[in-house]
NUMAR-998072 format. One line per 4 residues: number of its first residue (from 1); their letters; for each residue z, y, x of C-alpha. Coordinates in nm, 4 decimals, m for minus. Each point is the difference from the previous one (the first is absolute). Example, Ala and Ser with C-alpha at 12.3 -4.5 7.8 and 13.67 -1.06 7.14 Angstrom:
1> AS> 0.7800 m0.4500 1.2300 ~ m0.0660 0.3440 0.1370
***
This chain:
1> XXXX> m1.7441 0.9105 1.0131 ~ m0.0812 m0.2018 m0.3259 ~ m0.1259 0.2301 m0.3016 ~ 0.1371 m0.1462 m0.3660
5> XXXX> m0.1695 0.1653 m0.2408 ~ 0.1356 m0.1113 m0.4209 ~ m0.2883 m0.0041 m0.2177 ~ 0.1432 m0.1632 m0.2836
9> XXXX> 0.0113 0.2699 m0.2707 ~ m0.1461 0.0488 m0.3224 ~ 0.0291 0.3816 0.0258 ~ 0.0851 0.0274 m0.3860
13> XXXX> 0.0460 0.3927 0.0058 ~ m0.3811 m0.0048 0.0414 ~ m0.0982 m0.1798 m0.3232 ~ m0.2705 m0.0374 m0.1014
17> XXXX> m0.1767 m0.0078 0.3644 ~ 0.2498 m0.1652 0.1558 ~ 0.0080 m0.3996 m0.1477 ~ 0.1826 m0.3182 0.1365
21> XXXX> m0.3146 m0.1330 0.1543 ~ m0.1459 0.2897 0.1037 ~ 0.3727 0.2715 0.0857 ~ m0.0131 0.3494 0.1323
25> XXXX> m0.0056 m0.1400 0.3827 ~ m0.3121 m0.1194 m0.0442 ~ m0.1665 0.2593 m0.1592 ~ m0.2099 0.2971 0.1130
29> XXXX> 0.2223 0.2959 m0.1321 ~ m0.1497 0.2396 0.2574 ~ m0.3466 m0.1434 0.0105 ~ m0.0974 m0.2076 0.2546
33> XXXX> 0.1830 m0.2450 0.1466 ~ 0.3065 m0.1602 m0.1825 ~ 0.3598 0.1096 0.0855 ~ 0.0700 m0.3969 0.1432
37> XXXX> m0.2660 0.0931 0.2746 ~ 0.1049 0.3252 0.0527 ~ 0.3312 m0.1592 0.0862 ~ m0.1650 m0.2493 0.2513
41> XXXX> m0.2217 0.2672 0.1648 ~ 0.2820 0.2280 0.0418 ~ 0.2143 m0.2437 0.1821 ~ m0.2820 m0.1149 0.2480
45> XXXX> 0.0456 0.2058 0.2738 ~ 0.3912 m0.1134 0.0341 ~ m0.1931 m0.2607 0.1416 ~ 0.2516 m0.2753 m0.1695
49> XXXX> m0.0371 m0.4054 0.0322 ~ m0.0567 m0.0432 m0.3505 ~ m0.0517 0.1227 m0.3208 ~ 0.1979 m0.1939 m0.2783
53> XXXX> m0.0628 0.1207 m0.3272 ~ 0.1980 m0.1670 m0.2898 ~ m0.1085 m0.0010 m0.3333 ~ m0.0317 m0.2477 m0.3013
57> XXXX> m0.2504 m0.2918 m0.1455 ~ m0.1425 0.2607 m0.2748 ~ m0.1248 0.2511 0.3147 ~ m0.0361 m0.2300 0.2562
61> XXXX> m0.3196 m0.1138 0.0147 ~ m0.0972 0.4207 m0.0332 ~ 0.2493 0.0505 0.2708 ~ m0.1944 m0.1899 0.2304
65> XXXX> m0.3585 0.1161 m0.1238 ~ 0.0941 0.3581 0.1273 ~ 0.1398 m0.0652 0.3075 ~ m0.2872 m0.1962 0.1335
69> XXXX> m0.1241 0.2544 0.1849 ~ 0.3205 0.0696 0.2310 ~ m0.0845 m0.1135 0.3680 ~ 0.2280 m0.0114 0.3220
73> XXXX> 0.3271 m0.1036 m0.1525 ~ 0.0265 m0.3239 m0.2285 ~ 0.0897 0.0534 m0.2979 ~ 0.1810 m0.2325 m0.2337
77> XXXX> 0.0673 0.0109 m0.3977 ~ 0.3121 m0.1476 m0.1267 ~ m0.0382 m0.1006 m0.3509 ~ 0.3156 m0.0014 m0.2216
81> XXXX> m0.0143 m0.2503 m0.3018 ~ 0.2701 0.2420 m0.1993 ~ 0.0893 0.3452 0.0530 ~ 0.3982 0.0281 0.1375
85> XXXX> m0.0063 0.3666 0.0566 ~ 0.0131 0.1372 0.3853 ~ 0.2359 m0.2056 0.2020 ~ m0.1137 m0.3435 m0.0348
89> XXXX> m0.3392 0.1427 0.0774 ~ 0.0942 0.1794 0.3479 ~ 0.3056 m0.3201 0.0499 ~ m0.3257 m0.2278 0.0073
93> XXXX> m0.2442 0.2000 0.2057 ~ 0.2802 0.0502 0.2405 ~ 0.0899 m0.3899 0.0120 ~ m0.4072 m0.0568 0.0573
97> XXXX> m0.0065 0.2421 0.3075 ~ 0.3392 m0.0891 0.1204 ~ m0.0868 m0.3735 0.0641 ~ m0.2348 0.1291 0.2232
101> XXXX> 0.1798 0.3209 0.1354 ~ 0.3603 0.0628 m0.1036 ~ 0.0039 0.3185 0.2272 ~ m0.3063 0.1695 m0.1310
105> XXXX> 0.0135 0.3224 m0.1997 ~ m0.1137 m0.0308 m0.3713 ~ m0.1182 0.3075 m0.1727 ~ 0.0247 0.0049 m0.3735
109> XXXX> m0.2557 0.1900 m0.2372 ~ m0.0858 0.0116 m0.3313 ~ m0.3887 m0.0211 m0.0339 ~ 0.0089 0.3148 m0.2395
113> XXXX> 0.0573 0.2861 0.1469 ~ m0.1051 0.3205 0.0534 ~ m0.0456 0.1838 0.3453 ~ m0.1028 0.3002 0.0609
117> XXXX> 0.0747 0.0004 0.4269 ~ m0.0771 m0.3141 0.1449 ~ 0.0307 0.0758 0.3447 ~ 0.4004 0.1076 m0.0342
121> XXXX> 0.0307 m0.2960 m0.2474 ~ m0.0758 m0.2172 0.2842 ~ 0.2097 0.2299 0.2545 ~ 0.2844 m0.0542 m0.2460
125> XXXX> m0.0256 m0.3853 0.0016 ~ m0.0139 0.0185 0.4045 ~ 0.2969 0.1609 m0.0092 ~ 0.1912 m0.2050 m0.3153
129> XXXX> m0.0981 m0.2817 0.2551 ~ 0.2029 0.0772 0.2821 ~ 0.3094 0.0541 m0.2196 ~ m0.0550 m0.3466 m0.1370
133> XXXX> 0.0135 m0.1465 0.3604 ~ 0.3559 0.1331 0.0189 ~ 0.0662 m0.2523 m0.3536 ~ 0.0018 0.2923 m0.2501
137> XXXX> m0.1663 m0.0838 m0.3324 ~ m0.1964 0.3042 m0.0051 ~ m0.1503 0.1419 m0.3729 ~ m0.2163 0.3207 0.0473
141> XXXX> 0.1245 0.2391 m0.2489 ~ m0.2648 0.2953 m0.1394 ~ 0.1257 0.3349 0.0724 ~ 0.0143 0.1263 m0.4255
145> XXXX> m0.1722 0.3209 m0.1012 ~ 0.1229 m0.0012 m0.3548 ~ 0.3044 m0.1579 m0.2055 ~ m0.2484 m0.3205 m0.1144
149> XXXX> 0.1945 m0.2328 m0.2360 ~ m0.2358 m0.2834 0.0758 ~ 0.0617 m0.1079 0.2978 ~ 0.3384 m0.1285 0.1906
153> XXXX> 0.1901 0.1621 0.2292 ~ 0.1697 m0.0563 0.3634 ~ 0.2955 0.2040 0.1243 ~ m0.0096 0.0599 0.3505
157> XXXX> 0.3203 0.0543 0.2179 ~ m0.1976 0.3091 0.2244 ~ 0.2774 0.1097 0.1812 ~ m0.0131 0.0376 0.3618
161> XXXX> m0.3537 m0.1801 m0.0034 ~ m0.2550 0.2323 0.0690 ~ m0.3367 m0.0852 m0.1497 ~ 0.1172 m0.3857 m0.0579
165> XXXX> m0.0069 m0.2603 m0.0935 ~ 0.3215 0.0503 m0.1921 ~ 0.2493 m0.2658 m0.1171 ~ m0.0928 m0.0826 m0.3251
169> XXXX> 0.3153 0.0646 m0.2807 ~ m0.0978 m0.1290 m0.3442 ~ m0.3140 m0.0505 m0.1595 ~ 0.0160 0.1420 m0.3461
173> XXXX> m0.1832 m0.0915 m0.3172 ~ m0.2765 0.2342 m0.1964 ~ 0.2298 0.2951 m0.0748 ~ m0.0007 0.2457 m0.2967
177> XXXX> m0.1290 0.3433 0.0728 ~ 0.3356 0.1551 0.0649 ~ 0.0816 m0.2530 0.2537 ~ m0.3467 0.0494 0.1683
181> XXXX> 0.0400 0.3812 0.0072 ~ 0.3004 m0.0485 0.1858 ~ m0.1320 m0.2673 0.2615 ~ m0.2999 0.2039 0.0764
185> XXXX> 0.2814 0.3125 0.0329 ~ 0.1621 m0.2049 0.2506 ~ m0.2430 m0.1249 0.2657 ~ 0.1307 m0.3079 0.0841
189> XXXX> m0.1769 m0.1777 m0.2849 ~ m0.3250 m0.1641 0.0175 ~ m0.2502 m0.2132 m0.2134 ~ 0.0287 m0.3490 0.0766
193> XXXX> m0.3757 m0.0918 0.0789 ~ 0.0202 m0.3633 0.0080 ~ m0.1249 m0.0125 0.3505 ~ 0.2309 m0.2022 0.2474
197> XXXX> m0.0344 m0.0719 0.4067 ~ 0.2587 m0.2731 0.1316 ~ m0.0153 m0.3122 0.2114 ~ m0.0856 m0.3240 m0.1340
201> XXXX> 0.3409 m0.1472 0.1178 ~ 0.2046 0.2661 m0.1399 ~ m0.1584 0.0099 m0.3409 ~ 0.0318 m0.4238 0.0023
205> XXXX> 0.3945 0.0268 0.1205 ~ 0.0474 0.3067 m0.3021 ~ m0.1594 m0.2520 m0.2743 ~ 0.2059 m0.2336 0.1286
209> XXXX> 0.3079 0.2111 m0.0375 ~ m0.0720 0.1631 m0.3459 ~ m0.2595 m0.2235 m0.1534 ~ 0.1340 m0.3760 0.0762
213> XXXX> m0.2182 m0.1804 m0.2846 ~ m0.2760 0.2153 0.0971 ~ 0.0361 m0.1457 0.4087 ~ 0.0766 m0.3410 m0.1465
217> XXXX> m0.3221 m0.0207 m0.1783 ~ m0.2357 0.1123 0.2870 ~ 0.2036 m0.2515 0.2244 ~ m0.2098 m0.2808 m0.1595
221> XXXX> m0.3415 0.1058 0.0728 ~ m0.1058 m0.2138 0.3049 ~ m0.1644 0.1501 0.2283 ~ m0.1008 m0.3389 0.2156
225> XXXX> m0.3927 0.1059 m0.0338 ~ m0.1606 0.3263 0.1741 ~ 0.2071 0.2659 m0.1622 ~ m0.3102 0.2149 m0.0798
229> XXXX> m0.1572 m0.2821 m0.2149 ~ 0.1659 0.1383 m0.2834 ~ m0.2359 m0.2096 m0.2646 ~ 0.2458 m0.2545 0.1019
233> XXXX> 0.3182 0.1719 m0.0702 ~ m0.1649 0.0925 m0.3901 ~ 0.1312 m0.3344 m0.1807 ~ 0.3657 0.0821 0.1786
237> XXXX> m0.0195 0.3475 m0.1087 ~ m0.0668 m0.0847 m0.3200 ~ 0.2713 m0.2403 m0.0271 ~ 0.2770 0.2420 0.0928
241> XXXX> m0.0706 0.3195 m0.1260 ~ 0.0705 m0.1087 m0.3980 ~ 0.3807 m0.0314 0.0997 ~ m0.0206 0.3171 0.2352
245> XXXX> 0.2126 0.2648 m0.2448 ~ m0.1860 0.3277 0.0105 ~ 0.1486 0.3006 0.2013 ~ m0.0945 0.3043 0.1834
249> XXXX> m0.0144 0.0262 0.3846 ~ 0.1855 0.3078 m0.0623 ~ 0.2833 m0.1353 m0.2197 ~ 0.0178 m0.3356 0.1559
253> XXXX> 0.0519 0.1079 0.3842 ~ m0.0632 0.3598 0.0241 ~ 0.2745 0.1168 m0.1712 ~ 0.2749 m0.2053 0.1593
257> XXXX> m0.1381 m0.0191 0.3315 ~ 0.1936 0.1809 0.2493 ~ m0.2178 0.1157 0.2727 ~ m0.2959 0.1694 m0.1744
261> XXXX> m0.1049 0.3221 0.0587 ~ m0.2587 0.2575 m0.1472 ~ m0.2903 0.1840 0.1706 ~ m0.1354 0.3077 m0.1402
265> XXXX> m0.3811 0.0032 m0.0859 ~ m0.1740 0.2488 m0.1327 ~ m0.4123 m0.1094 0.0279 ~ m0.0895 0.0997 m0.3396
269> XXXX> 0.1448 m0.3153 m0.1748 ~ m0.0893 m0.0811 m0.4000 ~ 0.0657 m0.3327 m0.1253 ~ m0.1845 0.0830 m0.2690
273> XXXX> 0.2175 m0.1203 m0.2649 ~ m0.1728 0.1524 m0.2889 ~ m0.3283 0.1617 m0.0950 ~ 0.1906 0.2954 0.0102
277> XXXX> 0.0278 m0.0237 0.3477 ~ m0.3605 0.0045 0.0621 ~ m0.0303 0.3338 0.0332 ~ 0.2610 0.0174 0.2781
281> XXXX> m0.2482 m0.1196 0.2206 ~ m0.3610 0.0654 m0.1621 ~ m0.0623 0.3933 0.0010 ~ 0.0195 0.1635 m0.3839
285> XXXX> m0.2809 0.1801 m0.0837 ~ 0.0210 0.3532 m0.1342 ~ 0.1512 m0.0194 m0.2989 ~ 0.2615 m0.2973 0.1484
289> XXXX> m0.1932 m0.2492 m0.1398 ~ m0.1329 m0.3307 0.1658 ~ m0.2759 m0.2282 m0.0663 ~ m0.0592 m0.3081 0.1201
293> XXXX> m0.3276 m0.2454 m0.0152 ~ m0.1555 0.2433 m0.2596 ~ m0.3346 0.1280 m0.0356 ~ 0.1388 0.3205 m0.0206
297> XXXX> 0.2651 0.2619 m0.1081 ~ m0.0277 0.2607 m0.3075 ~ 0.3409 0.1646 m0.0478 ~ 0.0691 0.2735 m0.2633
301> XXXX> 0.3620 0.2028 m0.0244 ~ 0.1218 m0.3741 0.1777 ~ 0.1865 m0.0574 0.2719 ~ 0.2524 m0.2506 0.1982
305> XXXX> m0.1896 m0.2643 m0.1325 ~ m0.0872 m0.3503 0.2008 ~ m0.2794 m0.1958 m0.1563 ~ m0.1764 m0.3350 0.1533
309> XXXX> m0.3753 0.0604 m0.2175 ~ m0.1200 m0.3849 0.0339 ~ m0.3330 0.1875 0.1585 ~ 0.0193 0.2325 m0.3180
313> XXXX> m0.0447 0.3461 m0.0306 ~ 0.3826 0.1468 m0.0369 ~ 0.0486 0.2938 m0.2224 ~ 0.3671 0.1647 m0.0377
317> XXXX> 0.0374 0.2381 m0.3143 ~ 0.3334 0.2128 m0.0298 ~ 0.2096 m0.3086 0.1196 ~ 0.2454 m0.0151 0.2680
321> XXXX> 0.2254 m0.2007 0.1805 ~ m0.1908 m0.3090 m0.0766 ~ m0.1066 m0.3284 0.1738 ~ m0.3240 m0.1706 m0.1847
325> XXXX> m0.1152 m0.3662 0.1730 ~ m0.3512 m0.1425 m0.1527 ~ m0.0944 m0.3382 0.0876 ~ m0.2277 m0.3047 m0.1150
329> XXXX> 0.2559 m0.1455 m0.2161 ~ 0.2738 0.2905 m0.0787 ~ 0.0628 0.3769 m0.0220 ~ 0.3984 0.0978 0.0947
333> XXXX> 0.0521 0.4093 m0.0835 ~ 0.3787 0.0937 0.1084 ~ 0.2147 0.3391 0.0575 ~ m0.0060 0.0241 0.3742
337> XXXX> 0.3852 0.0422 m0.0244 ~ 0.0121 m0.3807 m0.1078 ~ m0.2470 m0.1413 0.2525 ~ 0.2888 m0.2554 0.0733
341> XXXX> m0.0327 m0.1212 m0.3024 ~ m0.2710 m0.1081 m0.0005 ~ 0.1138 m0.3073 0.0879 ~ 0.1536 m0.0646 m0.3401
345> XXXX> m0.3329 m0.0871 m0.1130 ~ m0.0560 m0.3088 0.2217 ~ 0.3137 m0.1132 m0.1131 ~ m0.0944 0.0255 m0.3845
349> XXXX> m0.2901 m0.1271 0.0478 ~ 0.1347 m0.3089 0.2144 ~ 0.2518 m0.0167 m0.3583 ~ m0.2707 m0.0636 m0.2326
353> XXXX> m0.1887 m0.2679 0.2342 ~ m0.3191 0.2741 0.1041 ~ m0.0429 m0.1591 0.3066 ~ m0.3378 0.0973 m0.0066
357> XX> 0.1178 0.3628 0.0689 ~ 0.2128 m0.0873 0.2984
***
């Protein structure tokens, strides 16, 4: 088993801690350890081959930094010169592992994510594993408690199939509320959580299939050196990802592919989209509030509020619903209820040239 983890975002939503150089993976949200090692640490006792984590020239050099201290399974950073969404990403860490092991199982993972049970995470990739032996494409969808409008969905054909995995139907865009109401009504619906299990082989021959340009661009990297060198693959990365057109894994294969199928998963998943979603998985205090790296919490007639002090005192008076982030260079105050758009301000500030806010 190879573990791919994609650590190439710039976690916008989580402006102003969340930069290009420095992105929301990388960060401490919880205290402690970022969520990149997180990721690594949780995936360790899979005991896999290798550890790929692809990300891009702006974090590399970071990248690597934190996951010095990882022992007993090599681990390898694949630096992308542009971003090109998801499926050029996992098309090239699967054409890196499959020159060496076309029959291997590749696990796919965003590096920020939230789990709350580790140990039936891990159970759930055991068992996503043996399905993709049998040449499924196999997504793990997150059993919803709520109609979220955030996040996609996956129809699941559940008929006759016990516990699954279940044939997957359609994958369906963010829906309005209405729509959500009635997909959480009908129980065959589940958040699409980005996480996929398949066979090297499989995902290279679906590519193939639905992506042609994509396969004909990785079909120039030559591979003559060791195939783990990957300092020398960098200048023939760089020369074919300009012309790579930018797609999602899920748009590009997933939702043509014919043989995929969905496995429930409910481990206490975030992917902690927002700062509003912060206090899905950090306790509320009393009142509903949350603080976070502050040197304290003062709240009067307040409450539902998220605030990240900057190692300030926080004091709340007769305000709800709000999210307040303080840090070196910028203060962001929102209505919790547009958390999402918080990501509106990165791209107005990218507008008028403030790179020095990004």
């Amino acid at each position: 088993m190879y573990i791919v983890i994609l650590a190439g975002g710039s976690g916008t939503r989580f402006w102003p801690l969340s930069r290009k150089k420095h992105p929301k993976q990388l960060m401490s949200v919880f205290g402690g350890k970022s969520m990149l090692q997180r990721t690594v640490e949780r995936v360790l006792p899979l005991d896999p081959k290798r550890i790929l984590v692809v990300t891009n020239a702006l974090q590399a050099r970071e990248t690597a930094a934190q996951l010095e201290g990882v022992h007993g399974v090599p681990v390898d950073i694949i630096e992308e010169p542009v971003g090109r969404n998801t499926a050029p990403a996992i098309g090239l860490a699967a054409a890196i592992i499959g020159r060496h092991d076309t029959e291997a199982v590749m696990v796919v993972l965003p590096a920020d994510h939230y789990i709350l049970d580790e140990d039936k995470f891990r159970a759930t990739i055991a068992r996503a594993r043996g399905t993709a032996l049998n040449g499924y494409l196999v997504t793990l969808g997150i059993t919803p408690d709520r109609p979220e409008t955030g996040y996609g969905y996956i129809e699941a054909d559940r008929k006759l199939r016990g516990e699954g995995p279940y044939p997957v139907v359609r994958f369906v865009e963010k829906p309005n509320l209405d729509r959500a109401l009635q997909f959480l009504e009908a129980g065959n619906f589940y958040w699409n959580s980005g996480m996929f299990i398949w066979q090297v082989k499989v995902i290279l021959e679906e590519i193939e299939r639905h992506m042609p340009d994509l396969h004909a661009a990785l079909a120039k990297l030559d591979f003559s050196r060791d195939v783990w060198e990957l300092a020398d693959l960098k200048p023939q990365i760089e020369a074919i990802y300009p012309d790579i057109r930018s797609e999602s894994i899920d748009y590009g294969v997933m939702e043509k592919a014919q043989e995929v199928e969905v496995i429930p998963a409910d481990f206490g998943w975030s992917d902690v989209g927002s700062w509003r979603a912060l206090p899905e998985v950090i306790e509320p205090g009393e009142t509903g509030n949350v603080v976070i790296n502050a040197a304290g919490e003062v709240s009067v007639d307040s409450r539902n509020c998220l605030a990240y002090g900057g190692g300030k005192l926080v004091a709340f008076v007769g305000v709800e619903d709000l999210v307040v982030v303080d840090t070196d260079d910028a203060v962001m105050v929102c209505h919790a209820e547009r958390a999402q758009d918080v990501k509106k301000v990165v791209e107005e500030l990218e507008r008028r040239g403030k790179s020095e806010y990004l």
